[in-house]
VOVEX-554773 format. One record per residue: residue in one letter; x, y, z of N, C-alpha, C in turn. Coordinates in steps of 0.2 Angstrom, whole numbers, plus 5000, padded with zeros to 4 digits. Each point is the difference from the previous one (the first is absolute). Layout:
BEGIN
AXYZXYZXYZ;...
***
This chain:
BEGIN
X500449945000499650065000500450065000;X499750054997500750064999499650085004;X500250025005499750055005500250064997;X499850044998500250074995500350055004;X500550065000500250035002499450065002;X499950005007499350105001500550025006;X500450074997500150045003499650045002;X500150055007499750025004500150075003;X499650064998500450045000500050045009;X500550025001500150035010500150065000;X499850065004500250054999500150025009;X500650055001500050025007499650045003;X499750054996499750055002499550014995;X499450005004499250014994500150105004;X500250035005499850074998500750025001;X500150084997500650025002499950085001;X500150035006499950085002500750044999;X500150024997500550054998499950055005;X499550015004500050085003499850064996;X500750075005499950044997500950014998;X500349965001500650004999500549974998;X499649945001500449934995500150004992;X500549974998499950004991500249944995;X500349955007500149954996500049955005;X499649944997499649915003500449964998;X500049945002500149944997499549955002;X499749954995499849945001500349954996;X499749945004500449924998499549964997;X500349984994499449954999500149934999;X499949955000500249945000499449944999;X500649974998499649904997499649995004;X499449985002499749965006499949934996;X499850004995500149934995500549974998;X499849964996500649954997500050044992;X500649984996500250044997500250064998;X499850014994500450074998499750065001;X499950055003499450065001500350044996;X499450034994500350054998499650095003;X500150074999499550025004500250084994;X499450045001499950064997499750075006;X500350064998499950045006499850054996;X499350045000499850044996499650085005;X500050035001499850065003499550064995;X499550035001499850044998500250075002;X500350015007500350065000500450024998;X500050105001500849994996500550035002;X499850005010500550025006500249945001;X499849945000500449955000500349964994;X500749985001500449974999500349955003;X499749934994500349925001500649975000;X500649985000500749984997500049925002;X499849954998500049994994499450004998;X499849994991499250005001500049924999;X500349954999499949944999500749985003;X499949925000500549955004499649934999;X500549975003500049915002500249975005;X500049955004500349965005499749944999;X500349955004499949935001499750015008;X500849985003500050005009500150085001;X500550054997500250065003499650075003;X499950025004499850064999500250044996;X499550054999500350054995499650065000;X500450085001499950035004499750074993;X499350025001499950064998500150065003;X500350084997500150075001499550025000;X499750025005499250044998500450085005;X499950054994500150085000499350035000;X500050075005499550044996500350074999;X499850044995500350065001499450075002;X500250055005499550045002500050064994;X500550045001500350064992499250014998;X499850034998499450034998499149955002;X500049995004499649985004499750055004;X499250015000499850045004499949985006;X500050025006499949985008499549975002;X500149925001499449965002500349935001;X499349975002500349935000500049964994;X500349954996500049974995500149955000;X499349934999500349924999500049994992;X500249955000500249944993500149944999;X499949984994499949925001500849974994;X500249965005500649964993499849935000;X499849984992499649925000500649964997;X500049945004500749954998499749944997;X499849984993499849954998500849954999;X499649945001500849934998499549964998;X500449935000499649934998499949975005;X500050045005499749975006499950045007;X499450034993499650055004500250054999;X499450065002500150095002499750025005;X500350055002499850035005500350104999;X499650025005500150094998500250015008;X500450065001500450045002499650065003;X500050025006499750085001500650035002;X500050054998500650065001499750065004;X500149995007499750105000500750045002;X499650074998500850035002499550094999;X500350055005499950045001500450074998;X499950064999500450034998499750085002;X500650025005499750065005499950074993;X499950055006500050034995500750074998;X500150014994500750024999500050084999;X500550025001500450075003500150044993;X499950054999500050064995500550065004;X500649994995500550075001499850064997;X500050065005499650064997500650055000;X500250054996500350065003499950064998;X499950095003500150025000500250065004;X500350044994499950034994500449944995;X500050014995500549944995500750025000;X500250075002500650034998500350065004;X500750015002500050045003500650065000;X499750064997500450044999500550055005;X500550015001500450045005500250074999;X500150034993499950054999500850015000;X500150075003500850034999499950005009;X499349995003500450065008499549925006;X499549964995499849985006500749925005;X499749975004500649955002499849945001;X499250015002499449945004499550004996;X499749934997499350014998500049915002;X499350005000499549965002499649964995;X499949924999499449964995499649985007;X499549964999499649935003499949964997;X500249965004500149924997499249975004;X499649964995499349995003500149934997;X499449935003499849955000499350004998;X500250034996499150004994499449925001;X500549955000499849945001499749975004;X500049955002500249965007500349975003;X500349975006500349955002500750025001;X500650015000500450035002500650004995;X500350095001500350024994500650005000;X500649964997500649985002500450064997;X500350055002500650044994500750025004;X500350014995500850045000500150064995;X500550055002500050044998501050014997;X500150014993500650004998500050064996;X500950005000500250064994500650004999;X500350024995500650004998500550055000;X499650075002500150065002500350015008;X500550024999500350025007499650075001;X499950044999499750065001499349995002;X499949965001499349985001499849965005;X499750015004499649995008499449985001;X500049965002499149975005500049955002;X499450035005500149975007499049995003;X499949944998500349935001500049974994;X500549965000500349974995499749924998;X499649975003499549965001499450015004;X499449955000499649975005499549954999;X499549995004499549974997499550035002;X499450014996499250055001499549974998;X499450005003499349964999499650044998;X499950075004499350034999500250065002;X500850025003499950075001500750014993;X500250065000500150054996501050035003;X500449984998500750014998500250074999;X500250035002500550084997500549995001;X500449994995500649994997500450054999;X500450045006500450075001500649974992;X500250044998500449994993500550095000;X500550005000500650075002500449984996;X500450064996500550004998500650035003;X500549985000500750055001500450034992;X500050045002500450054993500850015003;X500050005004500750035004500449954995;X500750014997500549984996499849984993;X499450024996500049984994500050084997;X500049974993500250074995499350004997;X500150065001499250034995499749994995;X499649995001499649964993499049965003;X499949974995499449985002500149925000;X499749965006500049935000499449975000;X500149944997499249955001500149965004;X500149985004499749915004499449984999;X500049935002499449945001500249985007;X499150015003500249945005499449944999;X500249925001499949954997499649995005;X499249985000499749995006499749914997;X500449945003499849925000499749995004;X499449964999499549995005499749914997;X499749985006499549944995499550025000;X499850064995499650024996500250034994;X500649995000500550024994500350085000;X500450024995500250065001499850054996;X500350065004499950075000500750044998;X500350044996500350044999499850055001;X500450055005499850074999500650064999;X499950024994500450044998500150095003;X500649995004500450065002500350074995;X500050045001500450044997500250055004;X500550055000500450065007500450024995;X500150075000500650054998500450045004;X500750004998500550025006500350054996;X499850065005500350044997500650045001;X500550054995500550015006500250035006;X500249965004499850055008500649985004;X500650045001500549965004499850015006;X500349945006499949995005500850025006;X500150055005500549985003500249975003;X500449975005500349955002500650025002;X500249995008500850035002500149975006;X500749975002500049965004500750045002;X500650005008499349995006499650075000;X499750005005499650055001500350035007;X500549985002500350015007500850005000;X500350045000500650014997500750025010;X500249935003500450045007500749964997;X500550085001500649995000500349985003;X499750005007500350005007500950044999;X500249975005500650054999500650004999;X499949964995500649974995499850024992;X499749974998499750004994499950064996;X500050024994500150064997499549974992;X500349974997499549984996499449924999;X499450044997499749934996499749994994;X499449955001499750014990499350005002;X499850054996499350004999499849954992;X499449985000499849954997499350034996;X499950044994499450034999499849964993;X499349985000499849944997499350014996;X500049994993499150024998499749955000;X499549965003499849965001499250014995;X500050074997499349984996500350004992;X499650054997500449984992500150084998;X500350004994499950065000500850025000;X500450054999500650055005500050035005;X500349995005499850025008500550084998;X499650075000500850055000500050015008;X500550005004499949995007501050075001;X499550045006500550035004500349985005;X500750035005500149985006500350075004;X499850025006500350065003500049995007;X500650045002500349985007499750045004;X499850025004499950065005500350045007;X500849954997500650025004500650014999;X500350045001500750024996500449955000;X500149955005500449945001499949944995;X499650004994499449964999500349974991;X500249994997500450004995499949924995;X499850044994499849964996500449994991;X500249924999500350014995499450004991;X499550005002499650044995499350015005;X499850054997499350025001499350004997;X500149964993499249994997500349954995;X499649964996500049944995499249994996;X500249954997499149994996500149915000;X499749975005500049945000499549974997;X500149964993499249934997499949985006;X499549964996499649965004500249935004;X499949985004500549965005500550004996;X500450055002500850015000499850045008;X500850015001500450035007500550044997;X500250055006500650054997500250005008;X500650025003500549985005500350085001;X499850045004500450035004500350005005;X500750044999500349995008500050075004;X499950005007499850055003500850005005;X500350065002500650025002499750045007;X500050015006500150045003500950005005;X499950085003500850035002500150035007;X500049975004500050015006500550065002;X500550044992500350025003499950085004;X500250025005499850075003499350005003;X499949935004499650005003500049975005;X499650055008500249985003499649905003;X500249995005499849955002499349985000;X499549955001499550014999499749954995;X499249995003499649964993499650064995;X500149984994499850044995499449954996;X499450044996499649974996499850044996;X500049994993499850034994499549954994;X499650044997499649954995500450034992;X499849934998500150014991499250004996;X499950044997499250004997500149984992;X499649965000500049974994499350034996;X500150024995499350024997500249974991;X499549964998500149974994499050024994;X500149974996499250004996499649945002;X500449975007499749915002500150005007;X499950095001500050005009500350045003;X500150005006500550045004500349965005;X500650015004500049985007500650035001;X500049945007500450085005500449925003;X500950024999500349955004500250045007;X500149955007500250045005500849984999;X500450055003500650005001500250025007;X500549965003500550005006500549985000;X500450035005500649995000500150045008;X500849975004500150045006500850024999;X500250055002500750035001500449975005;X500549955004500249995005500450055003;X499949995007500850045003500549994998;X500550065001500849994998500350015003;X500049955005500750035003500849984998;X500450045005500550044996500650005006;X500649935003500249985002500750075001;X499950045006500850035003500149965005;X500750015003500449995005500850025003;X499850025005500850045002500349975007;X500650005003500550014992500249974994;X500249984998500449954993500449975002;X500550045006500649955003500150015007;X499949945004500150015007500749975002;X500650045003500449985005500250005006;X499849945003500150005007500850035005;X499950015003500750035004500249915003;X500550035006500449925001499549985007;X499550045004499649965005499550004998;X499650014991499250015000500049924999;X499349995001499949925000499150024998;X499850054999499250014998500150054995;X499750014993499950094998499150004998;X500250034995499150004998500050054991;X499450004995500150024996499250024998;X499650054994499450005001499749984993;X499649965000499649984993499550075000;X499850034994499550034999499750024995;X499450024999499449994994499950064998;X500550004995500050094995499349994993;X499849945003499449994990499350015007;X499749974997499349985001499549935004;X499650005001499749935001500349975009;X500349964999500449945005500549994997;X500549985004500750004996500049935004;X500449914998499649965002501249975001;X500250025004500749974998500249945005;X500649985000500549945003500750014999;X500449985003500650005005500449954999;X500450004997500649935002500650004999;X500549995002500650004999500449915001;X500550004995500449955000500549995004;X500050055003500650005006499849995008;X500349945003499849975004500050045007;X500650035001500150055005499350065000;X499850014994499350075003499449945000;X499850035005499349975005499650064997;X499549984996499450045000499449985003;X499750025006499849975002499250004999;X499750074993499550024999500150004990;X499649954999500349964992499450044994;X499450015004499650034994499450055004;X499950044995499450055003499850044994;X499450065002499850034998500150064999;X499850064995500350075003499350034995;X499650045003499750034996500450094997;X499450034998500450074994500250055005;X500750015001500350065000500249985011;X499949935000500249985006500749974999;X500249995006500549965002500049935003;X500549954999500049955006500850005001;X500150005007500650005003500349945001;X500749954997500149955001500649975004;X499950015007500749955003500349954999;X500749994999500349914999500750015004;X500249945002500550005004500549974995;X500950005002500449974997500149955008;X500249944998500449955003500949994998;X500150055004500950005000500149925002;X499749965005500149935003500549964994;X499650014994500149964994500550014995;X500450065001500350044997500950005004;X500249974996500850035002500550064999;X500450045003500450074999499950004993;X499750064996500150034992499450025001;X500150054992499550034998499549964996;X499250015000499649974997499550044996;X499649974994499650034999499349984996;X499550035004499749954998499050044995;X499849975000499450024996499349995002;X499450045001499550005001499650004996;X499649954997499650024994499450005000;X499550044999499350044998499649994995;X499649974999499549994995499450035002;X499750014994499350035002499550004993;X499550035003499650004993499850064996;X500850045005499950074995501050004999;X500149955000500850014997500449955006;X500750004997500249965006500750034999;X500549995006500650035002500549955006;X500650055000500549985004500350035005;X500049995007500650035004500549975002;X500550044999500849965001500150015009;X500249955004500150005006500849985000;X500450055004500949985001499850005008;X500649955001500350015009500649965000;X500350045005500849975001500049965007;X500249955000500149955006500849995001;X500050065007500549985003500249945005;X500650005004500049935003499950035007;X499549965000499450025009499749945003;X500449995005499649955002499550015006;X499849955001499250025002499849965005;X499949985005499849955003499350005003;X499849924999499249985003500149955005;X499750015004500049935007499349984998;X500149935000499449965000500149945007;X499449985002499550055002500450065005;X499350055004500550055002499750005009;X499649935001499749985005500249925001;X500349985008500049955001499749985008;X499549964997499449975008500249935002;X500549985004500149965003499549945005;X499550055002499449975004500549985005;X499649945002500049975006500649945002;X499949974991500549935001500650054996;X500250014994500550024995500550025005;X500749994998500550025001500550044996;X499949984993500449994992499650044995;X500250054998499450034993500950024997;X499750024992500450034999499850064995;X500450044998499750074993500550004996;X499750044996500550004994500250074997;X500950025001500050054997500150014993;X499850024994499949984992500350095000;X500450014993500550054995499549994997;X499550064997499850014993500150054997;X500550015004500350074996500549984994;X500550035000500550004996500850005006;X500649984997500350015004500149965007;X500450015006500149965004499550015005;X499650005005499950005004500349995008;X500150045004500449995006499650015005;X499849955004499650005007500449985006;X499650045006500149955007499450005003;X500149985008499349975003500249995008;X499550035004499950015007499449985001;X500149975006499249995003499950065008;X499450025002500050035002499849965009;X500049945001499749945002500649955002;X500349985008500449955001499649924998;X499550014998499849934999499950004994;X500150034996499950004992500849974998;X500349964994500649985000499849984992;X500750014997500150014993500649984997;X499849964995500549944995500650065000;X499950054998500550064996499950075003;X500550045000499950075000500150044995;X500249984996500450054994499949964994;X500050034994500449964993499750054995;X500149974992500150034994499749974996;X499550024996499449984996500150014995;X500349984994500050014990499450035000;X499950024994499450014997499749934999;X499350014999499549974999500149925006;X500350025003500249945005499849995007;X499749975002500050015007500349945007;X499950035004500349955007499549985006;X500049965001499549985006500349995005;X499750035008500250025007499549965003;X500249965006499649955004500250045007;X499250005000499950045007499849955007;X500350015004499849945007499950035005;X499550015005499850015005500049945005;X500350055008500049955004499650035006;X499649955003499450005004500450005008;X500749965000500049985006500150055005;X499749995008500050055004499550074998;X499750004996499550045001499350005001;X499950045002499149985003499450014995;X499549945003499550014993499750064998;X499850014994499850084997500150014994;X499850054997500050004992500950074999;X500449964995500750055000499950024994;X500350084999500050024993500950054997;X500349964997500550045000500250024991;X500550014998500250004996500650014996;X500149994994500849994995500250054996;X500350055001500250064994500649994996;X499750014997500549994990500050064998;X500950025002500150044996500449994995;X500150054992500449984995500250054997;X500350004994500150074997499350014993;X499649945000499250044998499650015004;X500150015008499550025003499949975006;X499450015004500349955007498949965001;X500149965001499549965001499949955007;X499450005000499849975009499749915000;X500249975003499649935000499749995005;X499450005004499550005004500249945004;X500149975005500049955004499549995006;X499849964998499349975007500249945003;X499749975006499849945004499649995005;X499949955004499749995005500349975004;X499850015006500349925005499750005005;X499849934997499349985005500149975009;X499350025002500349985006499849945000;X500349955007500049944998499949975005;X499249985003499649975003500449925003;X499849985006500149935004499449985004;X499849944995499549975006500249975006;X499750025005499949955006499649985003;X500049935003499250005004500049975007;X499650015004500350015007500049915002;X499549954998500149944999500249954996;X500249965001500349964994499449945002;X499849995005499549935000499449995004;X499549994997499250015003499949925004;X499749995005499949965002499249975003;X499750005000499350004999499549955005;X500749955002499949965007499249964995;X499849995009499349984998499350035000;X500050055002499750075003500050054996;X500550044997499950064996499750014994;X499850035000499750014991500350084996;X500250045004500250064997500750015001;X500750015001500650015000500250094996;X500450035001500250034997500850045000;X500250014995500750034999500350044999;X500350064997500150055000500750004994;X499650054994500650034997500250064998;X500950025000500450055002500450014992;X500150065001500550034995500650015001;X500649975002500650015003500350034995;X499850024992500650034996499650075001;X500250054994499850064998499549994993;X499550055002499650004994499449985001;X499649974994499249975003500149934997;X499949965005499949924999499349974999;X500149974995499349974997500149965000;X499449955004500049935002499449974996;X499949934999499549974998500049925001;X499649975006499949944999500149964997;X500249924997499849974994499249975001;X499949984994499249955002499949935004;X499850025006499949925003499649974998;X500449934999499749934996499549985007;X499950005006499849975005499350055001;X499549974999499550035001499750025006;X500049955008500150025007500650065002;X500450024997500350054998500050064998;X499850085005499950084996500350045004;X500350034997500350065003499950064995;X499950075008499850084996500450045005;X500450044996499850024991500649964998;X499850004995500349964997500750014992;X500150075002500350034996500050095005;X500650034996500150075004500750055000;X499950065001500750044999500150025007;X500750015001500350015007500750054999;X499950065003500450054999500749995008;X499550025006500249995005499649975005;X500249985005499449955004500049914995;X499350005004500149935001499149984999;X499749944994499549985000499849965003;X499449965002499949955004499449974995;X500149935000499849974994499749925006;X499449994999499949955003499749934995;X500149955005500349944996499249965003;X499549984998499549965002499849944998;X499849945002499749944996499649975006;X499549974995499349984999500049925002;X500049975007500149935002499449974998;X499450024999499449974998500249974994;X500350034994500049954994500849935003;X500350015004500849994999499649945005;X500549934997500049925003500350005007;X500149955004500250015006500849994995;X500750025007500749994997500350055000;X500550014998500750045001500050034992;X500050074999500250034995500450054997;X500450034998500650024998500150024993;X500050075001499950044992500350065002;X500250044995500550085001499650044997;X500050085002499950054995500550044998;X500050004994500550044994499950065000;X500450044999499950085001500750034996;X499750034993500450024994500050065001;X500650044998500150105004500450014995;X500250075001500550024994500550025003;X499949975009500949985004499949955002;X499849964996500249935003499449944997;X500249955005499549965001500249955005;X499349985006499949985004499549955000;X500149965005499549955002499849985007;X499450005003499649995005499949904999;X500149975006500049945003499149985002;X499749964999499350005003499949935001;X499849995009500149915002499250025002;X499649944999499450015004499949905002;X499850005006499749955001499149985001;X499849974998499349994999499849935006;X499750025006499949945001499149954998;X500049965004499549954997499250045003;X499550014995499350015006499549974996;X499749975006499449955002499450054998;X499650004996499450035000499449964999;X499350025005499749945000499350054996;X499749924999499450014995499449965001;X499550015004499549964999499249994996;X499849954999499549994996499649965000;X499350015000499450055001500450055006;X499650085000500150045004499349985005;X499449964998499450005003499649914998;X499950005005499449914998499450015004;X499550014994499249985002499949925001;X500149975007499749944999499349984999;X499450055002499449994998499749955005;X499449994996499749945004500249935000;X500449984995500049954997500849965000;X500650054997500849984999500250005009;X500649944999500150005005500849995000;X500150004996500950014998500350054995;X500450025002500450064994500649985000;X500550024997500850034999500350044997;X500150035005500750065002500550004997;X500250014995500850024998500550065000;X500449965004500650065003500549984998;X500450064993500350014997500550045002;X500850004999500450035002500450044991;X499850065001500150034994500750044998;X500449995008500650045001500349944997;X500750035003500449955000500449975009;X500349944999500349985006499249955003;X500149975005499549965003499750055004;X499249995001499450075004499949935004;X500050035007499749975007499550055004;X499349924999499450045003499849975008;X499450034999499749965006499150035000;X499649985003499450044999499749995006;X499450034999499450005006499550034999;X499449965001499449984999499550065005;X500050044998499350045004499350014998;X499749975005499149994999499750075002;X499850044993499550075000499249995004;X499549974997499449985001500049925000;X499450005005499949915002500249985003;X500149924999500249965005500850004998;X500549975004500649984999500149925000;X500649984998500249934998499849984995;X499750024994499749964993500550024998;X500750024998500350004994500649955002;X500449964996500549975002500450024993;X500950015001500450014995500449935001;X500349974992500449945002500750005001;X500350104999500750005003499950095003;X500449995005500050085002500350045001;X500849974996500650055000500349954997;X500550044997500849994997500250014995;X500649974996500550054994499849974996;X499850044993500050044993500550004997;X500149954996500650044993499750024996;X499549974996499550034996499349995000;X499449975002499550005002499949945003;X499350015007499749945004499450004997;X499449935001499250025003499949985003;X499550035004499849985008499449995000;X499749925001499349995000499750035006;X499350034999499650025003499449955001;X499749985005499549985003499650035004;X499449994998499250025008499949945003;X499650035005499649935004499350055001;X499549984998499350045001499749965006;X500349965005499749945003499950045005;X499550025004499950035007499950085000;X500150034992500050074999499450045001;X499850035003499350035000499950054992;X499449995001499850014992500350085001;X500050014994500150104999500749994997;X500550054998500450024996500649995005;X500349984999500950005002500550044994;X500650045004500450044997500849965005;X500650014998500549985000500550054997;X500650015001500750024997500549955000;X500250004995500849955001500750054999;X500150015005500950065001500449954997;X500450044993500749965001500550035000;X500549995003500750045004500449974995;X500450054998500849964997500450065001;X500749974996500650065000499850014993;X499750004996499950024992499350065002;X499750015006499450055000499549955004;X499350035000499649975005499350014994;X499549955001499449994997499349985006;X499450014995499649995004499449974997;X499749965000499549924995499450055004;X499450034999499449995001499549934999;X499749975005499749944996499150035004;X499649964998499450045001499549914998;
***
């Protein structure tokens, strides 16, 4: 049997909405049968467009372009039909699609004329249409302006400001176009503007300071319209100086003046003058300044200073024959002049006075000569300095004081030649305790020698000594100051040498003396032994005698034999105090309870007797009945020794007692103290 091939025709999409802004679809079409499919795609509209209009498949899909185009369509909605017959089968296509509505570019005026004098004019750009109006605004024209330059407009209305600049073209009449693109198409609108000739001026700077150096500069005068600029230039100051005064500048060109002013014969001072410019493209006015400085004008007398053979200072005077401040400084190459004042001021028709010294020290016998030199800011100069250096010697004691104090014996000084020549000294003291290495000698120049000075203290008594050393030479005579002391010199004593404290004492006392001269100042060391105090414990002693007491505390101290010293540092000596104590043994008694409520009921207690001293406590007791009957109490001991605690049973007997309250004491007697038991 033979089954025939029936192809089947598929489609993806029975409707297709384009919108209002879609423009191109795709559908699929395909075999659902066996066999060959063939197919055709036909349309009646003539906004749509098919690609392919026919085709085949077996198994493959295959894909049709469905386009629509809007372009001259009125505003509304739009459906259509695309019918796809095959051999197996047809079927139709709905298509809708929507198309808003579209924007109309309007402008006026159409054109716009400038004339020779206007700068600004004005169109309106309008959306005569609907829906929204897309533009830009171009031109080729540099002379030509507008602003804005784009937007976008629905329903309101555009003023498009449009300016020309004429500034640097040459005269004549010009056209532009400006290009107005929209998606509603374009619009040209044609410009036209006349330039006529009219120079412009232009002059740079407009502020002219020479301050007070500067003498020339350049003026810069420029025609920035069109046309030839004829342009003047005048100074309205005598000082004021120009190397041309008028030109005829084209149009953007420049012409360069140089302006000269002359400070000469004028006094100091700020000056200001204008330059007037007057042209057929304008006027203006440059400012000019300039300032005159002070001048000063550097004198000085004398020109040559020579010293005699004992000057060692002279002096010379700067002063200000110009103007202004005269601003100068000092210096010399020669070692010997000491200037001691290097720079200053001098204003007009003043003086300043300057001292310097020569240093002969540095200089050996001859003639010398030397130079001063002056700068300034009104000239600079020289003065020549001579001096003759004879042979002179000189002498210096260093030091010219010697303080031996209290301990020194040995100092020494020095006699130094800074003269020239030999030096010849000698030396006395005025003092048999003052003594000296040398009495005499001979010092070179620039040389010196050293004298040891010794003092002797022995046999004299304490106090402050003041003597002194005289140097005489053939350059003059000099003193050397001598001082000391001599101290007085203190001896401790103390009237005991050993404390003995037995078994009984608690306070002792001793007594310290000053056996030397002077003030003796004592001071205990620190006692390690803390049962151990003594006051005072430190002190001065001129004459007389201190009394110093020695006490300890047997409450803390063990029973036994003890043995310790007190130290006693001075600044005559040092000493020490012997301290024996003996501690004997003691009993001290303790008992406990201090009271026993036997009540109705308890019939035995115990007493605890405690020995809290030391050594063995020997007691004894006795039994006293307050209220009641007697004989109920019995104790199980009634005396004896303690080394460290007893107890002592308590018993009652109620047998026989008549009713009502009994009261008792129990006395206990010892060598450590006495106690008393309440019992109830």
């Amino acid at each position: 049997m033979i089954v025939p091939e029936m192809p089947a025709l598929a489609v993806s999409e029975s409707v297709i909405n384009f919108g209002n802004s879609e423009t191109i679809k795709r559908v699929n079409v395909s075999n659902s049968g066996t066999g060959k499919l063939s197919w055709n795609v036909s349309t009646s509209e003539t906004w749509i467009t098919v690609f392919p209009l026919n085709d085949s498949t077996t198994t493959d899909k295959k894909e049709i372009i469905i386009s629509v185009t809007r372009p001259g369509l009125l505003p509304g909605n739009y459906t259509g039909t695309i019918n796809i017959t095959s051999n197996g089968g047809n079927t139709a296509l709905t298509v809708n699609m929507s198309v808003d509505e579209f924007p109309e570019l309007n402008i006026n005026p159409a054109s716009l004329s400038f004339g020779t004098d206007k700068s600004s004019l004005s169109f309106d750009l309008k959306n005569s249409g609907g829906g929204k109006l897309e533009w830009k605004l171009t031109s080729s024209e540099n002379w030509l302006l507008f602003e804005p330059s784009s937007g976008e407009t629905t329903t309101e209305t555009e003023q498009i400001n449009v300016s020309v600049n004429r500034i640097g073209l040459n005269s004549g009449n010009y056209n532009g176009i400006i290009n107005i693109e929209s998606n509603a198409g374009n619009i040209s609108i044609p410009v036209e503007m006349t330039v006529e000739e009219k120079p412009l001026l232009s002059y740079s700077p407009e502020t002219i300071n020479f301050g007070d150096q500067d003498s020339t500069a350049n003026i810069e005068i420029r025609n920035i319209g069109n046309g030839n600029l004829n342009w003047q230039l005048s100074g309205n100051q005598p000082w004021i100086s120009l190397n041309r005064a008028n030109g005829n500048t084209p149009a953007n060109q420049k012409d360069d003046v140089e302006i000269n002013i002359s400070r000469n014969g004028l006094a100091p001072g700020d000056y200001n003058g204008e330059l007037n410019i007057s042209s057929n493209g304008g006027n203006g006015v440059i400012t000019v300044t300039y300032s005159v400085k002070e001048n000063p004008k550097l004198s000085f007398s004398p020109g040559a200073i020579n010293l005699n053979d004992n000057d060692s200072t002279a002096s010379f005077k700067i002063k200000n024959v110009g103007s202004g401040i005269l601003n100068w400084q000092i210096s010399t190459e020669d070692d010997w002049i000491l200037i001691p004042i290097t720079n200053g001021t001098t204003t007009k028709n003043n003086e300043s006075e300057i001292e310097f010294n020569v240093n002969r020290d540095l200089l050996s016998p001859g003639d010398y000569s030397g130079n001063i030199d002056i700068t300034s800011n009104g000239g600079n100069g020289s003065i020549n300095v001579s001096i003759k250096i004879k042979d002179e010697p000189k002498i210096t004691v260093s030091p010219k004081s010697l303080n031996f104090g209290d301990k020194d014996s040995s100092k020494t000084f020095e006699i130094k030649n800074t003269g020239t020549g030999n030096l010849t000294w000698q030396l006395s003291s005025n003092e048999t305790w003052i003594k000296l290495s040398a009495s005499d000698g001979i010092t070179s120049s620039k040389d010196n020698d050293e004298i040891e000075v010794m003092v002797n203290r022995e046999n004299l008594e304490p106090g402050d000594y003041e003597g002194s050393i005289k140097i005489t030479s053939n350059a003059g005579e000099e003193t050397v100051d001598v001082s000391m002391k001599v101290e007085s010199k203190p001896n401790i004593s103390v009237s005991a040498k050993n404390l003995d404290f037995d078994t009984g004492f608690n306070s002792l006392s001793f007594k310290i003396s000053n056996k030397g001269t002077g003030t003796l100042e004592w001071e205990i060391e620190t006692i390690s032994d803390n049962w151990l105090s003594v006051n005072p414990g430190k002190g001065s002693i001129t004459t007389g005698e201190t009394a110093v007491f020695v006490n300890i505390d047997r409450n803390i101290m063990s029973p036994g034999n003890y043995n310790t010293k007190i130290d006693i540092n001075s600044n005559g000596g040092k000493e020490s105090v012997n301290i024996k104590v003996t501690v004997e043994e003691e009993p001290i008694l303790s008992v406990t309870p201090a009271s026993i409520d036997f009540g109705s009921t308890l019939n035995s207690a115990i007493l605890l007797l405690q020995n809290i001293g030391t050594g063995r406590l020997s007691w004894s007791s006795e039994i006293m009945y307050i209220d009641g009957d007697e004989g109920w109490l019995q104790m199980n001991q009634t005396s004896g020794n303690i080394s460290s605690s007893r107890s002592i049973n308590l018993s009652v007997n109620r047998s026989g007692l008549s009713n009502g309250s009994h009261t008792a004491d129990i006395q206990i007697y010892s060598d450590g103290g006495n106690a008393t038991i309440h019992l109830y």
